[in-house]
C-alpha positions in Angstrom: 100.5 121.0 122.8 99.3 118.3 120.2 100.3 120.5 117.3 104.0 120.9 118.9 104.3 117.1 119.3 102.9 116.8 115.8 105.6 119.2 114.5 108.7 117.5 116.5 107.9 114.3 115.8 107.6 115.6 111.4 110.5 118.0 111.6 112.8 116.2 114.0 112.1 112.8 114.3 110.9 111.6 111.4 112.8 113.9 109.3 113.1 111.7 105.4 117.1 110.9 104.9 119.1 108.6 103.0 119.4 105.6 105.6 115.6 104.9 105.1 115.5 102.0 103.0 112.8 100.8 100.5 111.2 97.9 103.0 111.3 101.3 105.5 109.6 103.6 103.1 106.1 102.0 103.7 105.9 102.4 107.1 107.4 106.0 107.2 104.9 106.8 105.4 102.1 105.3 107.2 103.4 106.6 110.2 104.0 110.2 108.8 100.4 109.7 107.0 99.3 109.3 110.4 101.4 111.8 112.4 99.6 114.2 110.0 95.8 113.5 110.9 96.5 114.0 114.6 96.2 117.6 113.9 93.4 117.7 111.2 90.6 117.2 114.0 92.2 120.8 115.1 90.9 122.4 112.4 87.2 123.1 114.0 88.3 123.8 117.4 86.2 126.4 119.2 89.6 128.2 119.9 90.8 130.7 117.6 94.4 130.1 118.5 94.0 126.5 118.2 92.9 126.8 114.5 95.6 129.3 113.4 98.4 126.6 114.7 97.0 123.9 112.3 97.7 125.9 109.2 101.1 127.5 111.1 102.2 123.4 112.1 101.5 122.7 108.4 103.3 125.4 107.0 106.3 124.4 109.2 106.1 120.9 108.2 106.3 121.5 104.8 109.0 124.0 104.8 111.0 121.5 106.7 110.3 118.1 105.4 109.7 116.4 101.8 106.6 114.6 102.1 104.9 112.3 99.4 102.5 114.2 97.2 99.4 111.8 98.4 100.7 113.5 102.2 100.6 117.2 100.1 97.3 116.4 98.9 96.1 115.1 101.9 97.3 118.8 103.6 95.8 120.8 100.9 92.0 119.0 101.2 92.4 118.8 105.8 93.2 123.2 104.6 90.7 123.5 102.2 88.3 122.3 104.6 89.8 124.9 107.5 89.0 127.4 105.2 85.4 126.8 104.1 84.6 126.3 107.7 86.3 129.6 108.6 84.5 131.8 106.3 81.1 130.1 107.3 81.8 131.4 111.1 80.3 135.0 112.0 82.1 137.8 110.3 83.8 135.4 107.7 85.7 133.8 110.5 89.2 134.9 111.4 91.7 136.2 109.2 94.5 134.9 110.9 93.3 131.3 110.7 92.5 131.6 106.9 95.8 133.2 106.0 97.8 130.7 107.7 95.5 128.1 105.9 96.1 129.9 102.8 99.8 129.9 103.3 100.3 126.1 103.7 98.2 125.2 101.0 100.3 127.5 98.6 103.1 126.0 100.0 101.9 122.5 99.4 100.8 123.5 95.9 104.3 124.4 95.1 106.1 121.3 96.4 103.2 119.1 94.2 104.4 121.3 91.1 108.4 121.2 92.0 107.4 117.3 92.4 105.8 117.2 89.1 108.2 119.1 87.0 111.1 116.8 88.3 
């Protein structure tokens, strides 16, 4: 349920558009900073399900907002982590959880690039 919330409030609320002004931009993103790290502490959750949404919220975040590249950074390390703690469960972890992982951090990698070639 927290992952949902954390995807409505990204994707629908908080979506970045042209009436944001510069005194604004601050606090959007402090508040979308923050938005984010509500689902980071998901990442380790003893529920397979639970730890697939993570990457899955991410990667529907990123396909539906532009987010600084400090907040794309920020997505690829909270991943990063998923993933080393995945593959240090028994078995390797599950596959599931590292590809949606995997997918969200390839996504964030290309926005940083798009970002930098702009």
């Amino acid at each position: 349920l927290s992952l949902k919330m954390v995807e409505i409030v990204l994707v629908e609320v908080l979506r970045p558009s042209s009436f944001i002004t510069t005194t604004a931009k601050s606090s959007y993103s402090s508040l979308t900073r923050r938005t984010l790290e509500l689902a980071s502490p998901l990442c380790g959750d003893q529920i397979v399900n639970v730890r697939l949404n993570v990457g899955r919220t991410y990667g529907n975040i990123l396909k539906s907002c532009t987010l600084p590249v400090e907040d794309l950074e920020y997505i690829i390390s909270i991943l990063e982590g998923q993933k080393k703690e995945e593959m240090s469960r028994l078995r390797g972890g599950d596959r599931d959880v590292l590809y949606f992982a995997e997918h969200s951090i390839s996504l964030a990698k290309e926005r940083i690039e798009h970002h930098n070639n702009s």
